[in-house]
C-alpha positions in Angstrom: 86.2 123.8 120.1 88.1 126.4 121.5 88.0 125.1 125.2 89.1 121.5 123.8 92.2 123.0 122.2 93.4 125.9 125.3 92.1 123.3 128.3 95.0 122.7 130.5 93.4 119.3 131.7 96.3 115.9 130.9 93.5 114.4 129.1 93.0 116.6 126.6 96.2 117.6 126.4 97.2 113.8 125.6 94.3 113.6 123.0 95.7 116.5 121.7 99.1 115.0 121.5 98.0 111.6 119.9 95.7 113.2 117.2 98.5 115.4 116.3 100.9 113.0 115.7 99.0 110.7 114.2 98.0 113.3 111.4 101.7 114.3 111.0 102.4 110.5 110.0 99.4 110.7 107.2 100.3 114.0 106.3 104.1 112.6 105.7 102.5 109.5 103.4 100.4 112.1 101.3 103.4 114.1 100.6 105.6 111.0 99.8 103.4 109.4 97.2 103.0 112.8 95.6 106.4 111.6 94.5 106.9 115.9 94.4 109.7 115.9 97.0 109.8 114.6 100.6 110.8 117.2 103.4 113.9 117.5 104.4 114.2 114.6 107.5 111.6 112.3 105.1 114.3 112.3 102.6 116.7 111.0 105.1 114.1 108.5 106.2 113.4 107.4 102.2 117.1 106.5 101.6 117.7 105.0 104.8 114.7 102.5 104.0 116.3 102.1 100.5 119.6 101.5 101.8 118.8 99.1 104.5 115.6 97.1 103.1 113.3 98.4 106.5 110.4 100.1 106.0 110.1 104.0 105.5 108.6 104.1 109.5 111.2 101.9 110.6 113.5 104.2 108.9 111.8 107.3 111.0 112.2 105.4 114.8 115.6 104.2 113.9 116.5 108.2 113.0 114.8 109.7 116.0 116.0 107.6 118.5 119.7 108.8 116.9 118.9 112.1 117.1 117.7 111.9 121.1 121.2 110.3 121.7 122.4 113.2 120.6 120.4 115.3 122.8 122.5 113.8 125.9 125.3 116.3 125.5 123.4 119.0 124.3 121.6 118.4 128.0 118.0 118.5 126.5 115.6 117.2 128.6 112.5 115.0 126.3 109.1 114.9 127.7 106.4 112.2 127.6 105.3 113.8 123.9 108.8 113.5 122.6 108.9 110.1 123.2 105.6 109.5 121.7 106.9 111.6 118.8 109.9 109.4 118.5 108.1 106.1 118.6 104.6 107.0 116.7 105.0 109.0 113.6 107.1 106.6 111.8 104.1 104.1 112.8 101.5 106.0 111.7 103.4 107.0 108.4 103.8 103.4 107.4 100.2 102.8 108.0 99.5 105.9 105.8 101.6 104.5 103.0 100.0 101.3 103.8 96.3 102.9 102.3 97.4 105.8 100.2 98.1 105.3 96.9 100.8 106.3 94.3 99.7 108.8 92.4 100.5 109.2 88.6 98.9 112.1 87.5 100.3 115.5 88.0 97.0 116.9 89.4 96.5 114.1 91.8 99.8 114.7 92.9 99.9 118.6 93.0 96.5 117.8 95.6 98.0 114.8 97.9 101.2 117.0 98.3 99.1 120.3 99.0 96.8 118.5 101.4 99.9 116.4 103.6 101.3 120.0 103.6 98.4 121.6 105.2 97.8 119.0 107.2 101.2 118.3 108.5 101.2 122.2 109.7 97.8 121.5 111.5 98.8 118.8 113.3 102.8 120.6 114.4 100.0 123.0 116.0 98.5 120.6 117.6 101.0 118.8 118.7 102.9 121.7 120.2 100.0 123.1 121.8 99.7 119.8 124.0 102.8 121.1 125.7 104.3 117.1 126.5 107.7 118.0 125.2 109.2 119.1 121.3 109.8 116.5 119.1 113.2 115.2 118.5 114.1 117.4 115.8 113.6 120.6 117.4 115.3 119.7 120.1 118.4 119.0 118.6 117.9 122.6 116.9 117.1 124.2 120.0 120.3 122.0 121.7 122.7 123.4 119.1 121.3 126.9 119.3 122.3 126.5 123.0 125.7 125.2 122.8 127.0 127.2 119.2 125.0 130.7 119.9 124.3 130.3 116.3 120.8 131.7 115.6 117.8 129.2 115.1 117.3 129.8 111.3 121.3 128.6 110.5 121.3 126.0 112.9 117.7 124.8 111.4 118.9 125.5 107.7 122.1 124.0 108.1 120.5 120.5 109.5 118.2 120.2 107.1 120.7 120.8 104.5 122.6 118.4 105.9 119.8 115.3 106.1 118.8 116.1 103.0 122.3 115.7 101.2 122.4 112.5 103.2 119.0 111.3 102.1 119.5 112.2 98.3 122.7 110.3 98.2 120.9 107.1 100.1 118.2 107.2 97.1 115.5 109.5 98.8 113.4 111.9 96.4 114.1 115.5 96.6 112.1 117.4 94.1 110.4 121.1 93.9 108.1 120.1 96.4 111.4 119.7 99.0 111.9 123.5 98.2 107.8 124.2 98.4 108.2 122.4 102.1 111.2 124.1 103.6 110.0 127.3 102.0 106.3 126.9 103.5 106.3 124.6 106.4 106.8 127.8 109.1 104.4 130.2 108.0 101.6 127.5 107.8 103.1 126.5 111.1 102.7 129.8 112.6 99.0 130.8 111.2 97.7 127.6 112.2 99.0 127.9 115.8 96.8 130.9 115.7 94.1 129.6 114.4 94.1 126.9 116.8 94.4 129.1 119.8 98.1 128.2 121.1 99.8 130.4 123.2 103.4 129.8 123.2 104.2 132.7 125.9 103.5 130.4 129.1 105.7 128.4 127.2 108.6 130.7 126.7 107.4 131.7 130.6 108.3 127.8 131.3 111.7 127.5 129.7 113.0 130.8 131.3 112.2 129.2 134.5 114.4 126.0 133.5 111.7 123.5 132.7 111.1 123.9 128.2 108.1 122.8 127.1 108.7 123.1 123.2 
């Protein structure tokens, strides 16, 4: 298992990628029929479905390809990963909300947000650890880290604050499992990035010498 996850061949790097992401959207469908609280950009994407009459994946292309039109003056550079990000979660997500249920009791609810939690921060691992490029998200973060000087943590608090204010006024659900996500998300992030054996040194390596990775 290890060498499947560290190997440096395209191929498994790519599967890598595609597993990853495609987990991320069912782990964004179990967390939005916990009806808890969506994460921050997932509220966005909820009240822009609401608003507009698309669906909720729809809702999640239409937001990242905006957000990678904003990486043009920042000067990030996306990768063959951050396009797949861009056009696949949303997919996948719809196709998660397609099978998973709502859920109307509080235990059943407490579990589907708990597992799209965990499983959301397995597959950021993996996803990262494929090294094809950040999703569109982080880039913007990492772009306005760059221009402001700001450090990471405002810039990052200060978007999702923002999406999420947006979101909530367009009819998306924030709830205490909005806070449990924000709260959470990085230190299940980080222990399951060890767990699944990514280094993100060569990557650091990588961006000093002009070409990011993440």
């Amino acid at each position: 298992m290890q060498t499947v996850l560290t190997s440096s061949r395209l191929s498994l790097r790519t599967l890598r990628l595609f597993v990853g992401l495609f987990a991320y959207g069912i782990a964004i469908a179990l967390m939005i029929r916990a009806s808890l609280g969506s994460a921050p950009w997932d509220v966005l994407s909820q009240g822009i479905a609401r608003a507009t009459g698309m669906s909720f994946g729809w809702a999640t292309v239409a937001i990242s390809a905006a957000v990678l039109l904003l990486w043009i003056p920042l000067r990030q550079k996306p990768g063959a990963g951050t396009i797949a990000n861009a056009l696949l979660v949303g997919f996948f997500a719809d196709i998660g909300l397609l099978v998973i249920p709502h859920w109307h009791h509080l235990a059943a609810q407490v579990l589907s947000f708990s597992v799209g939690l965990l499983l959301l921060a397995a597959a950021s691992a993996l996803y990262i650890g494929a090294g094809l490029g950040p999703g569109p998200r982080d880039g913007l973060m990492t772009g306005l880290h760059a221009v402001t000087g700001w450090q990471v943590w405002i810039v990052r608090t200060g978007i999702e604050a923002a999406v999420t204010l947006t979101g909530w006024l367009l009819g998306g659900v924030v709830g205490l499992g909005t806070l449990v996500f924000v709260l959470a998300i990085g230190p299940l992030i980080q222990l399951f990035l060890k767990w699944m054996f990514v280094d993100l040194k060569p990557a650091a390596r990588k961006d000093a010498s002009a070409e990011p990775v993440h």
